[in-house]
C-alpha positions as a Markdown table, in Angstrom:
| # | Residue | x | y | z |
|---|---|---|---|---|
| 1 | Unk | 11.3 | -1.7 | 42.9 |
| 2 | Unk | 10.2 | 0.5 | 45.8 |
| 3 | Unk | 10.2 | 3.6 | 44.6 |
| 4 | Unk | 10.8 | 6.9 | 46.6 |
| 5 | Unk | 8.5 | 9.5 | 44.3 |
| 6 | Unk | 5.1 | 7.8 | 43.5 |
| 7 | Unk | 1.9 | 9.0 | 42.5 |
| 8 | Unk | -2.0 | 7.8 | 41.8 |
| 9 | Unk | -3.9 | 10.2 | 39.3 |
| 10 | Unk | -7.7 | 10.1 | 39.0 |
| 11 | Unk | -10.6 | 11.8 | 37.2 |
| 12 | Unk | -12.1 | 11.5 | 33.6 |
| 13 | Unk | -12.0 | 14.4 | 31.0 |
| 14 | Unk | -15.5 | 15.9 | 31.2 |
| 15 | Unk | -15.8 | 14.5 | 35.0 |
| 16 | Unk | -15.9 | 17.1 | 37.9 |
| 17 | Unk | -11.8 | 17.2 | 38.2 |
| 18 | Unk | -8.8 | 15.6 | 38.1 |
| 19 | Unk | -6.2 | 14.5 | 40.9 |
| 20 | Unk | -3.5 | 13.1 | 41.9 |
| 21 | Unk | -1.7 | 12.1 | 45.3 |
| 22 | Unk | 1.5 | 12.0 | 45.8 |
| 23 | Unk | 3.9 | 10.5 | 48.1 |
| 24 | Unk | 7.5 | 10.7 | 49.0 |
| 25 | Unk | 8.4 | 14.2 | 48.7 |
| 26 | Unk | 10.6 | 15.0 | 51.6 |
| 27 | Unk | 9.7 | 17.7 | 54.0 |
| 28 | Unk | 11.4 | 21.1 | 53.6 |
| 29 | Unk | 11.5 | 21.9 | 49.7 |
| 30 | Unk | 10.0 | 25.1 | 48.3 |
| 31 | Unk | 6.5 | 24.0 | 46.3 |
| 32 | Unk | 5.5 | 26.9 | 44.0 |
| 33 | Unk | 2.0 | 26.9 | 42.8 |
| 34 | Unk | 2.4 | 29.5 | 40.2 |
| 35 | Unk | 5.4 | 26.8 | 38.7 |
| 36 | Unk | 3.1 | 24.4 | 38.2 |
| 37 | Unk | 0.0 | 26.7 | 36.7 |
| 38 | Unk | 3.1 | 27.8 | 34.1 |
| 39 | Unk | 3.8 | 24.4 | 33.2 |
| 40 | Unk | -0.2 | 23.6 | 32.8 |
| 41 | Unk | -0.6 | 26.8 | 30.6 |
| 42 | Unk | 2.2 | 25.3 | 28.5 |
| 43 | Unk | 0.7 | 22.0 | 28.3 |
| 44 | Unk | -2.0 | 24.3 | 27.1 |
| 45 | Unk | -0.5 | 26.0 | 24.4 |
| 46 | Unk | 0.7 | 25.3 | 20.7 |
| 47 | Unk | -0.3 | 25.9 | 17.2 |
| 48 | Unk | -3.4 | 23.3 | 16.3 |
| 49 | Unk | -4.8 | 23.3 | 19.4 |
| 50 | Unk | -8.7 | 22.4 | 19.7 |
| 51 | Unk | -12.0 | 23.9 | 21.4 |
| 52 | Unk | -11.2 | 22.4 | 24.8 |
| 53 | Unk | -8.5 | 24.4 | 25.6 |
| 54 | Unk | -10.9 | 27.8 | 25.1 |
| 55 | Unk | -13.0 | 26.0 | 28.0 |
| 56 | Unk | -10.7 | 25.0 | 30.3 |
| 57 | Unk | -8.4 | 27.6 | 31.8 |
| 58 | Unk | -5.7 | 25.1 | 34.1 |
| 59 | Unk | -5.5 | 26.1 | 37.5 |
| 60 | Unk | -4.3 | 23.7 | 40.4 |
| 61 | Unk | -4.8 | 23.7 | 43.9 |
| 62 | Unk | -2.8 | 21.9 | 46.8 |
| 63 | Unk | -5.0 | 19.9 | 49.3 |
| 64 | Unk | -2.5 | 18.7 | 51.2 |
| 65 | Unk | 1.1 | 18.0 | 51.9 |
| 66 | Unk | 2.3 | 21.5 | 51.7 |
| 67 | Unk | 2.1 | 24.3 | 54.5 |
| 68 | Unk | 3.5 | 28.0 | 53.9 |
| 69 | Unk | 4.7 | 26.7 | 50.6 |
| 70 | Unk | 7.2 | 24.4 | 52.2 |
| 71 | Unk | 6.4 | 20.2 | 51.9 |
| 72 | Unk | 5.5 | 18.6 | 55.4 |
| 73 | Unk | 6.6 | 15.3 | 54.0 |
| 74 | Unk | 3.3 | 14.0 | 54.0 |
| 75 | Unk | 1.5 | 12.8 | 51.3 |
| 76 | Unk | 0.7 | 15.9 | 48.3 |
| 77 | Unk | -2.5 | 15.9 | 47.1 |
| 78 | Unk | -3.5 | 18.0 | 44.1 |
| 79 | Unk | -6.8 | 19.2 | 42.0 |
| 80 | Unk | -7.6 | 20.0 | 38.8 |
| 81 | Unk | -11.2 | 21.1 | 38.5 |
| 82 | Unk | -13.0 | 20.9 | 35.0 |
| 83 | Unk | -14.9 | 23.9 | 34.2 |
| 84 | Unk | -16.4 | 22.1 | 31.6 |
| 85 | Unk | -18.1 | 19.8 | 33.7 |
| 86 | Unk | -20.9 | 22.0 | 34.5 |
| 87 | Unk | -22.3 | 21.0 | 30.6 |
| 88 | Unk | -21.4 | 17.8 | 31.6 |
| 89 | Unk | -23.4 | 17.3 | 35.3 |
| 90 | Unk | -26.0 | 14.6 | 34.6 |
| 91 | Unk | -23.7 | 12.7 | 31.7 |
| 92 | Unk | -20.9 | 12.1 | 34.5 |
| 93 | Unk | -22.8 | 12.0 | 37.8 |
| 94 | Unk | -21.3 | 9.7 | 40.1 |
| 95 | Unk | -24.5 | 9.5 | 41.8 |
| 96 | Unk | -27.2 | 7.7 | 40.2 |
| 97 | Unk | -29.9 | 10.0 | 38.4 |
| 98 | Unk | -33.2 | 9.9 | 37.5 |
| 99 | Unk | -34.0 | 8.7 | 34.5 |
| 100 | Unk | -37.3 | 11.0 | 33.4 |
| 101 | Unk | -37.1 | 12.3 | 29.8 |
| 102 | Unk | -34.9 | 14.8 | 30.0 |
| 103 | Unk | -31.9 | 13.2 | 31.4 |
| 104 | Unk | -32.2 | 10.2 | 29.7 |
| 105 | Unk | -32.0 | 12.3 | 26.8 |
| 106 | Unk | -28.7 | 14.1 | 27.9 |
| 107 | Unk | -27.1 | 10.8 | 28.5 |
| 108 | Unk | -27.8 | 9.2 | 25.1 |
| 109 | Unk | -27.0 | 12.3 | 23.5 |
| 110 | Unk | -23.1 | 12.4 | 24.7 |
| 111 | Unk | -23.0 | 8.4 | 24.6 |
| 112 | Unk | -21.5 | 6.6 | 21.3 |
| 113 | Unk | -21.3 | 3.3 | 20.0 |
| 114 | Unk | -19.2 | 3.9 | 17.1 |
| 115 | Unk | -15.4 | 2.9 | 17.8 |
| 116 | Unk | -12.9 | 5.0 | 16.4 |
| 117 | Unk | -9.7 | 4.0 | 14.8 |
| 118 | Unk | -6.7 | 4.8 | 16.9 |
| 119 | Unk | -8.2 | 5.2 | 19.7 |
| 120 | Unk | -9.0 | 2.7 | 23.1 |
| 121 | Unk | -12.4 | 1.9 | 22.2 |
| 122 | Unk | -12.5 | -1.4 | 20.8 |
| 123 | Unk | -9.8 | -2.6 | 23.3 |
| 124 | Unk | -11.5 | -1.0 | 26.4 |
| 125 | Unk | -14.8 | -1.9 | 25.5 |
| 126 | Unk | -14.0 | -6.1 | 25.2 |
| 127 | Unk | -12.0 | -5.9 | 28.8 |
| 128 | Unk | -14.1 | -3.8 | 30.7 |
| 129 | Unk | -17.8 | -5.2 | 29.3 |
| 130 | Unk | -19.1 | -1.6 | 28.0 |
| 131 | Unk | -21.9 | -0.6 | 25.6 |
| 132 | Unk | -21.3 | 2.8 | 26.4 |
| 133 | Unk | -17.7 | 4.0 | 25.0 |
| 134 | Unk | -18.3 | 6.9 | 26.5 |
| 135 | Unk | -17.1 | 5.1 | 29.7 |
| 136 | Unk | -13.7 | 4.0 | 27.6 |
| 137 | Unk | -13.3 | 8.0 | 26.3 |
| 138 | Unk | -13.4 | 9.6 | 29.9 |
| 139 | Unk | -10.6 | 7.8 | 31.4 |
| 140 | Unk | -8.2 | 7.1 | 27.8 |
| 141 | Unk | -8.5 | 10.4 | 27.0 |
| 142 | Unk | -4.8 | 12.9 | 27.0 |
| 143 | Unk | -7.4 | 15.4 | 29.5 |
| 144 | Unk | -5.6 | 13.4 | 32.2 |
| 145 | Unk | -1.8 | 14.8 | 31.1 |
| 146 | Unk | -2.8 | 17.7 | 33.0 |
| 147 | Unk | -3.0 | 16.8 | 36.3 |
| 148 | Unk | 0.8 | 14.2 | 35.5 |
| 149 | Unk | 1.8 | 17.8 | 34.2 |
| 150 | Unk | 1.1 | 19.2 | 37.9 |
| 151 | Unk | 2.7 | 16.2 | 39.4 |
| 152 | Unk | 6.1 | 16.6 | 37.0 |
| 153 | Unk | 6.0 | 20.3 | 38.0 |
| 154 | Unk | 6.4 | 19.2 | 41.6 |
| 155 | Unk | 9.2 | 16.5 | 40.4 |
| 156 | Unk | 11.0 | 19.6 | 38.5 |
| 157 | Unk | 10.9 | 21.9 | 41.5 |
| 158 | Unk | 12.7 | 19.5 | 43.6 |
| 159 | Unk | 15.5 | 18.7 | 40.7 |
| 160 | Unk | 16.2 | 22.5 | 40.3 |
| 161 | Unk | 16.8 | 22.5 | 43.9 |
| 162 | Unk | 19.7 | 20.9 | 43.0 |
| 163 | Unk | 20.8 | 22.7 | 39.6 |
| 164 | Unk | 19.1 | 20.2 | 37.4 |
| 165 | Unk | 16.5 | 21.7 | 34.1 |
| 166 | Unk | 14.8 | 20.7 | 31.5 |
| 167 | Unk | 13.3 | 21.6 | 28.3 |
| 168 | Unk | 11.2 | 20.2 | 26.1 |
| 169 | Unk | 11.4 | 20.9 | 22.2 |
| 170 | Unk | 9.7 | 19.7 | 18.8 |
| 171 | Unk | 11.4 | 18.9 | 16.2 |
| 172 | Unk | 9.2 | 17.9 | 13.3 |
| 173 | Unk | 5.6 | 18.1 | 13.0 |
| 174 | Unk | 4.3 | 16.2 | 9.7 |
| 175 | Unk | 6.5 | 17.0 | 6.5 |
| 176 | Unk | 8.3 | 19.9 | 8.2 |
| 177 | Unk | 11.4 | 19.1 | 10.8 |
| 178 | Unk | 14.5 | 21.0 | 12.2 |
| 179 | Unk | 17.9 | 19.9 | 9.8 |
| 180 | Unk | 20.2 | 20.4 | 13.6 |
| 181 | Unk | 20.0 | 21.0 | 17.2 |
| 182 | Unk | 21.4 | 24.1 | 19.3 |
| 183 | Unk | 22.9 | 24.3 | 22.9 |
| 184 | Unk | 20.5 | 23.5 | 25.6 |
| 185 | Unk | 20.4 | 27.1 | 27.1 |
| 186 | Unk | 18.9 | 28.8 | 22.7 |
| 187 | Unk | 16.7 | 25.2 | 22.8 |
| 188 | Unk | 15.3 | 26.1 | 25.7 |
| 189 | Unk | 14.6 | 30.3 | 25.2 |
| 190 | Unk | 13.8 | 29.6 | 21.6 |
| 191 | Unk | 11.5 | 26.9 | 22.1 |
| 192 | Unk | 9.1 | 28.3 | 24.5 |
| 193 | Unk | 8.8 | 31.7 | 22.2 |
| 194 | Unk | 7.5 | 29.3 | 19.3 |
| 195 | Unk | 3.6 | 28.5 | 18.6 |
| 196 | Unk | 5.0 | 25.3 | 18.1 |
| 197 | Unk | 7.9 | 24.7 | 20.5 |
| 198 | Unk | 10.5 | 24.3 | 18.0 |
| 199 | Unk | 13.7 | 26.5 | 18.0 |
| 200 | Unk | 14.4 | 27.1 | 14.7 |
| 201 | Unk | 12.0 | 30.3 | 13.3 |
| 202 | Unk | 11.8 | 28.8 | 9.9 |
| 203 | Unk | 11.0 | 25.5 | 10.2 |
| 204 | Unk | 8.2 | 26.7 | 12.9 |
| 205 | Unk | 6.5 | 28.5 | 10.0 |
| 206 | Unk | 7.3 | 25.8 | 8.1 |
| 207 | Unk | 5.3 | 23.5 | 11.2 |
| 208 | Unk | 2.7 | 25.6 | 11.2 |
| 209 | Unk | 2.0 | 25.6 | 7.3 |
| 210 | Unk | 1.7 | 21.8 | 7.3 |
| 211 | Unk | -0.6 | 22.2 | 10.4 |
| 212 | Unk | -2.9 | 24.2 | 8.5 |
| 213 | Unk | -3.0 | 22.1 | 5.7 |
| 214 | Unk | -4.5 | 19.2 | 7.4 |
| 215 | Unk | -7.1 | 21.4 | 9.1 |
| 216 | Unk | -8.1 | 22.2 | 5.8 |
| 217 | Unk | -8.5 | 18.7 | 4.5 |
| 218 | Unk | -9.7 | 17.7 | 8.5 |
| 219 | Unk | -6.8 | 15.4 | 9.1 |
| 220 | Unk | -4.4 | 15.6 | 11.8 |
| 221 | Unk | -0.9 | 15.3 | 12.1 |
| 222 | Unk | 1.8 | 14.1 | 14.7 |
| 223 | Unk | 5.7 | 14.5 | 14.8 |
| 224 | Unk | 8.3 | 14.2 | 17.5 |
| 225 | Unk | 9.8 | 15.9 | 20.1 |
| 226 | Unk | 12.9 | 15.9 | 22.3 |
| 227 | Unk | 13.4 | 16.0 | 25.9 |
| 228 | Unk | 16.8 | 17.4 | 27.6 |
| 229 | Unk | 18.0 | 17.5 | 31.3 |
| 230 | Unk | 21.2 | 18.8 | 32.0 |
| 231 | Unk | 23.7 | 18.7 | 34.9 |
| 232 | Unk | 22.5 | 15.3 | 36.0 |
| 233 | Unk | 24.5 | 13.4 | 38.9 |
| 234 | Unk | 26.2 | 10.1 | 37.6 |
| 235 | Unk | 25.0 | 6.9 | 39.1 |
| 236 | Unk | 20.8 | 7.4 | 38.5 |
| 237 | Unk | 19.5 | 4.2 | 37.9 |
| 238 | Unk | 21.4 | 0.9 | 37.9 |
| 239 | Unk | 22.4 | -1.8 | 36.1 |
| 240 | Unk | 22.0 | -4.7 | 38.3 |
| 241 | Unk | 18.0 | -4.8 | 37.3 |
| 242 | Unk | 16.1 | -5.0 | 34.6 |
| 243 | Unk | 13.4 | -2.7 | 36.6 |
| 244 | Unk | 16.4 | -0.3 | 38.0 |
| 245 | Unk | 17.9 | 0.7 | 34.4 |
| 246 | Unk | 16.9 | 4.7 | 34.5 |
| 247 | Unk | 16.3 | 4.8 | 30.3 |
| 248 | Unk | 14.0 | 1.4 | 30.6 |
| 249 | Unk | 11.8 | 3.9 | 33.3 |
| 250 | Unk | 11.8 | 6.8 | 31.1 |
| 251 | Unk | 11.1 | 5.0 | 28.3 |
| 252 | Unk | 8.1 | 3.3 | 30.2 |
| 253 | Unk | 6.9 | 6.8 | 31.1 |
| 254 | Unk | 7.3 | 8.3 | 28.1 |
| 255 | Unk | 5.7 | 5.8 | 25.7 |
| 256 | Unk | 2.4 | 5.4 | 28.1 |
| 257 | Unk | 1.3 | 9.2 | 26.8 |
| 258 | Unk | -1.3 | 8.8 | 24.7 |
| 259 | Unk | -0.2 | 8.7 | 21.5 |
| 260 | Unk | 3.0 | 8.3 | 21.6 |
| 261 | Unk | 4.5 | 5.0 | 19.7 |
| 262 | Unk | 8.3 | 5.4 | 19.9 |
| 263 | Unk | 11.0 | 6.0 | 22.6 |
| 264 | Unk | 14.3 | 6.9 | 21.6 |
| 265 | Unk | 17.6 | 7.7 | 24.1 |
| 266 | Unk | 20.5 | 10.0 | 22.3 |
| 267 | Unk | 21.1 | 8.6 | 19.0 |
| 268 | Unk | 18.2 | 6.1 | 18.9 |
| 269 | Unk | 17.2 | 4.4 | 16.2 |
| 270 | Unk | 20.2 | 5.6 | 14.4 |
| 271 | Unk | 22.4 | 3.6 | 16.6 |
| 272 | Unk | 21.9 | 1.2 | 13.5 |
| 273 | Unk | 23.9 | 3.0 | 11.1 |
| 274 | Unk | 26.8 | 4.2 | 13.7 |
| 275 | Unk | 29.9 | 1.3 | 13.7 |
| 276 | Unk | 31.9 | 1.1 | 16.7 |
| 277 | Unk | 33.9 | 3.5 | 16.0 |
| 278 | Unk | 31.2 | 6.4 | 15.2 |
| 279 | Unk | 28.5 | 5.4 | 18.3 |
| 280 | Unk | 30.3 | 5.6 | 20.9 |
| 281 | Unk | 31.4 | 8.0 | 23.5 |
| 282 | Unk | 35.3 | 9.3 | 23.6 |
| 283 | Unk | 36.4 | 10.3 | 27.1 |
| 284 | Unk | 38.5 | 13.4 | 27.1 |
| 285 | Unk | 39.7 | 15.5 | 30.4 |
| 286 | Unk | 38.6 | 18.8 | 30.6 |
| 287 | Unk | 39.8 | 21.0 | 33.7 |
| 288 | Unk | 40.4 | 18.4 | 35.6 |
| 289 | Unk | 37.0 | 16.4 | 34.6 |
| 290 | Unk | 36.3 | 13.5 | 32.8 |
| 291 | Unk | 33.8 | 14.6 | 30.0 |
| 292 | Unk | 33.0 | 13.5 | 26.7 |
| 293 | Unk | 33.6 | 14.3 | 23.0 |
| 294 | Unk | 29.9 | 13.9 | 22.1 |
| 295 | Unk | 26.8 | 12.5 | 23.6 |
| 296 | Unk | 25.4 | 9.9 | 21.4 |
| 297 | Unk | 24.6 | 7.8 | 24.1 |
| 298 | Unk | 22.2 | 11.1 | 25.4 |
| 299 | Unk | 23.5 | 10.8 | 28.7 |
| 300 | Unk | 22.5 | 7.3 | 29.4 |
| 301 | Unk | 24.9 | 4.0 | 29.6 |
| 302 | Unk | 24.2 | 0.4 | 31.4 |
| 303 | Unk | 20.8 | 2.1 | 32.8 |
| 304 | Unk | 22.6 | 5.1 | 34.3 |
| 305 | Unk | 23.0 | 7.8 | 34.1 |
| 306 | Unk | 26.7 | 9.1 | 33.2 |
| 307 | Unk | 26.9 | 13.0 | 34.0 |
| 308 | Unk | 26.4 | 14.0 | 30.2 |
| 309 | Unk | 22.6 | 15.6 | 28.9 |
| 310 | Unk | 20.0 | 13.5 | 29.1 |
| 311 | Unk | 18.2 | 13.3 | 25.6 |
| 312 | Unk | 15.3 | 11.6 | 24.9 |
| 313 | Unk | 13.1 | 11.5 | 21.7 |
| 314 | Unk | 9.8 | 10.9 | 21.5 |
| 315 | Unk | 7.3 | 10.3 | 18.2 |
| 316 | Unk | 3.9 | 11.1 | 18.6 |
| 317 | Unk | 0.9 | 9.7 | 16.1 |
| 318 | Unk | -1.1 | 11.8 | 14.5 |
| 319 | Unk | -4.5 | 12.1 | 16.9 |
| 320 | Unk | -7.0 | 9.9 | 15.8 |
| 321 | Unk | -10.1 | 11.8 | 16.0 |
| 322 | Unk | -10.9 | 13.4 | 12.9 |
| 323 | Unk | -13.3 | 15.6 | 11.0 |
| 324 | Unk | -13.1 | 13.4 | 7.9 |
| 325 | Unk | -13.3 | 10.3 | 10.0 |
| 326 | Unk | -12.5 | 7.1 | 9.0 |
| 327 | Unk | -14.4 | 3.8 | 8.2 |
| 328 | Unk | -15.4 | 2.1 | 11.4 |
| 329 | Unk | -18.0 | -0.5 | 13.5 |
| 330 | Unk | -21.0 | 0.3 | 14.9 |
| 331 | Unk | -21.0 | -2.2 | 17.9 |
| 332 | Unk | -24.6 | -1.5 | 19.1 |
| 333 | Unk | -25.6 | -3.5 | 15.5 |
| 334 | Unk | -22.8 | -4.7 | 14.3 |
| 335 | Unk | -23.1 | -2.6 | 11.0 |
| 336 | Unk | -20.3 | -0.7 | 9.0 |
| 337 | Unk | -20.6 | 3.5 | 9.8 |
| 338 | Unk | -18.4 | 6.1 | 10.0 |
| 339 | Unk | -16.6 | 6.5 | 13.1 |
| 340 | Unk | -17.7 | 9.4 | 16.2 |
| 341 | Unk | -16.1 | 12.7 | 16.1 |
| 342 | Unk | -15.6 | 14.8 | 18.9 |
| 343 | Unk | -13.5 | 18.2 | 18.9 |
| 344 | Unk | -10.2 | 17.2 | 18.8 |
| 345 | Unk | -6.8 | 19.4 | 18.1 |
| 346 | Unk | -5.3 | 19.3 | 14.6 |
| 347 | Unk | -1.7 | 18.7 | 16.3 |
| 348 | Unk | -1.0 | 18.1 | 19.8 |
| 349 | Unk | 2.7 | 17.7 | 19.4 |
| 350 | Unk | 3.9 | 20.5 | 21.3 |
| 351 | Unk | 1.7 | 20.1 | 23.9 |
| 352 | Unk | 3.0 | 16.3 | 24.1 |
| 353 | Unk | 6.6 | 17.7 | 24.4 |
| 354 | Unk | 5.4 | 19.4 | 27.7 |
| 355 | Unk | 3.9 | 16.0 | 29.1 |
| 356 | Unk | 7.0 | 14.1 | 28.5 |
| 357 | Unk | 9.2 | 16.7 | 30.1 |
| 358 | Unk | 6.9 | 16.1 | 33.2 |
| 359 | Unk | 7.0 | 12.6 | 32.7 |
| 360 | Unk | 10.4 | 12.4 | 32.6 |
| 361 | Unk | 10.9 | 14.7 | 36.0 |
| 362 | Unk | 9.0 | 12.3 | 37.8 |
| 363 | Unk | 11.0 | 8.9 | 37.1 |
| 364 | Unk | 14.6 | 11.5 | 37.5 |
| 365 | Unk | 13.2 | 12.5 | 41.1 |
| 366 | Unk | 12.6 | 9.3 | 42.0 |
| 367 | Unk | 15.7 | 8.2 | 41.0 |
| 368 | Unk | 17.5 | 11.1 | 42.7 |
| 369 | Unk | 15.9 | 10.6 | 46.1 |
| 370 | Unk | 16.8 | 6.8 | 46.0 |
| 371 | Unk | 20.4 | 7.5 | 45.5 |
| 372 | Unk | 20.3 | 10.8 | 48.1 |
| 373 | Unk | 17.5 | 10.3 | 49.6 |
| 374 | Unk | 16.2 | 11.9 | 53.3 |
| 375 | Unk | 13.6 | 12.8 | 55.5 |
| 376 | Unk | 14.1 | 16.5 | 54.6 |
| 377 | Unk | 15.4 | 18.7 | 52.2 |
| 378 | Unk | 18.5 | 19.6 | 54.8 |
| 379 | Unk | 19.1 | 15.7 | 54.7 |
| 380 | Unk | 18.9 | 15.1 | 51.3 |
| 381 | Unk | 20.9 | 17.9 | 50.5 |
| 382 | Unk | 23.6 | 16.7 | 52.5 |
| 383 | Unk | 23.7 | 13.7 | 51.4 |
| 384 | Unk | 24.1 | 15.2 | 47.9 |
| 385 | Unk | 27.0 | 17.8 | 48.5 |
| 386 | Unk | 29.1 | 14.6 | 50.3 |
């Protein structure tokens, strides 16, 4: 499919920064940088959170691609620098260094051999020929969310352009999980007043209890989170392709954040239990305007989009690194040990909910501009109002 808004991210997690370059973004539309530095420090935040995000302090700066805060239609480029790298200088090099005592020293202490459960060690290790997980870590590791999260911030700007938000929201975390849902406008206020970015005051407490429960044992724990976009145009994506279907793209997006192991659109996996009768959405007229009775298809039908919210659910695994770790391989002898630890949040869900808001942004721009697509935000514009 030739897509309209694509991007190439690049950087590892302790490496000197992360970027991204992005093309296809019309000339003419407002870019904010304080926008995106919000949605990083909200990537940032959430109850359960680990050491890193005491280091790193998310700021982003525009290369390229933008002049007087207005897009030049040429290609964005972004940045993400990593104040931790400066602990990190002769580890992650990308120039050779010498190899006297004391860096070989620094280098063996921050590489690892032991694969740990969950995670892209073993995988990584067997296709890309490495002794040194380390090299697996730097580039599997969530630490490159940040820099999609600046990318989907970009994505969002342009949708809100034309009337079109998003939230994200959590809805359970471990044991503890929200009963109902709420409009979109009390999801949205509610949810970003909450440690853990679920609406509901209760169950947040309720959240944050089971959060500290498993840092006390030195377990972790994931949960699920939704996604909603509202007033949506009818017709994103198609049906004609397999490739085209807009709920197959976000479902591709969302699933490929760390973590995450389940995609669900509206009613989801409890599609199964809904007859015929139940599932599916009545139309009624409303002013003048075909609308629906509920949305259990969450906005999606035959890969399209059909002018009703846009929910989509995602379930996140609890993170794999763990102070009580678990039984593991040692693959520099082959022997049974304990698997590496490194500081790792106790929950990450919320955070997650912010990635997969940006995620999502990105494949609904790109949809967008295909259908009303232009050189410049005066073309695309009018190409939307007609």
């Amino acid at each position: 499919m030739n897509k309209k808004f694509r991007f190439l991210t690049s950087g590892e997690s302790h490496g000197k920064c992360l970027n991204a370059i992005i093309e296809g973004v019309p000339a003419g539309f407002p870019v904010s940088v304080d926008e995106i530095n919000t949605n990083l420090y909200r990537r940032q935040q959430g109850y359960g959170r680990g050491g890193r995000m005491k280091i790193e302090s998310d700021k982003v700066e525009i290369k390229s691609g933008v002049r007087h805060g207005i897009s030049t239609g040429a290609p964005i480029c972004l940045e993400i620098k990593n104040k931790d790298f400066e602990n990190w200088q002769t580890v992650m090099s990308t120039e050779p260094v010498e190899l006297n005592d004391e860096n070989i020293a620094k280098i063996q202490e921050k590489s690892f051999t032991k694969l740990r459960p969950g995670h892209a060690d073993y995988a990584g290790s067997v296709k890309y020929d490495f002794e040194d997980l380390r090299n697996v870590l730097e580039r599997s590791s969530a630490r490159k969310t940040a820099i999609e999260v600046a990318v989907g911030s970009i994505a969002k700007q342009i949708l809100k352009q034309f009337g079109i938000e998003g939230l994200s929201t959590v809805i359970s975390i471990g044991d503890a999980s929200v009963d109902e849902s709420a409009d979109f406008d009390k999801l949205k206020e509610c949810s970003e007043k909450s440690e853990v970015r679920c609406w509901d005051n209760e169950t947040s407490e309720k959240m944050k209890q089971e959060i500290d429960k498993a840092k006390e044992k030195g377990i972790t724990l994931g949960g699920q989170f939704e996604v909603h976009y509202r007033n949506l145009p009818v017709g994103l994506g198609s049906y004609v392709h397999y490739d085209r279907a807009i709920d197959g793209l976000i479902a591709q997006a969302v699933m490929s954040i760390p973590a995450v192991k389940a995609v669900e659109i509206g009613a989801g996996v409890n599609a199964a239990s809904l007859d015929g009768s139940l599932m599916h959405d009545p139309f009624i007229m409303n002013d003048g305007k075909i609308e629906r009775s509920s949305n259990n298809a969450g906005g999606v039908e035959g890969g399209m989009t059909n002018g009703e919210t846009l929910i989509v659910r995602g379930t996140m695994k609890a993170i794999p690194t763990m102070k009580t770790p678990l039984p593991t391989v040692d693959i520099k002898d082959m022997t049974e040990a304990e698997a590496h630890f490194e500081r790792s949040d106790a929950c990450a869900v919320p955070a997650c909910a912010v990635v997969a808001e940006a995620r999502v942004a990105t494949v609904l721009v790109d949809a967008f501009l295909d259908k009303f697509g232009g050189d410049s935000f005066k073309e695309v514009k009018a190409h939307y109002e007609s």
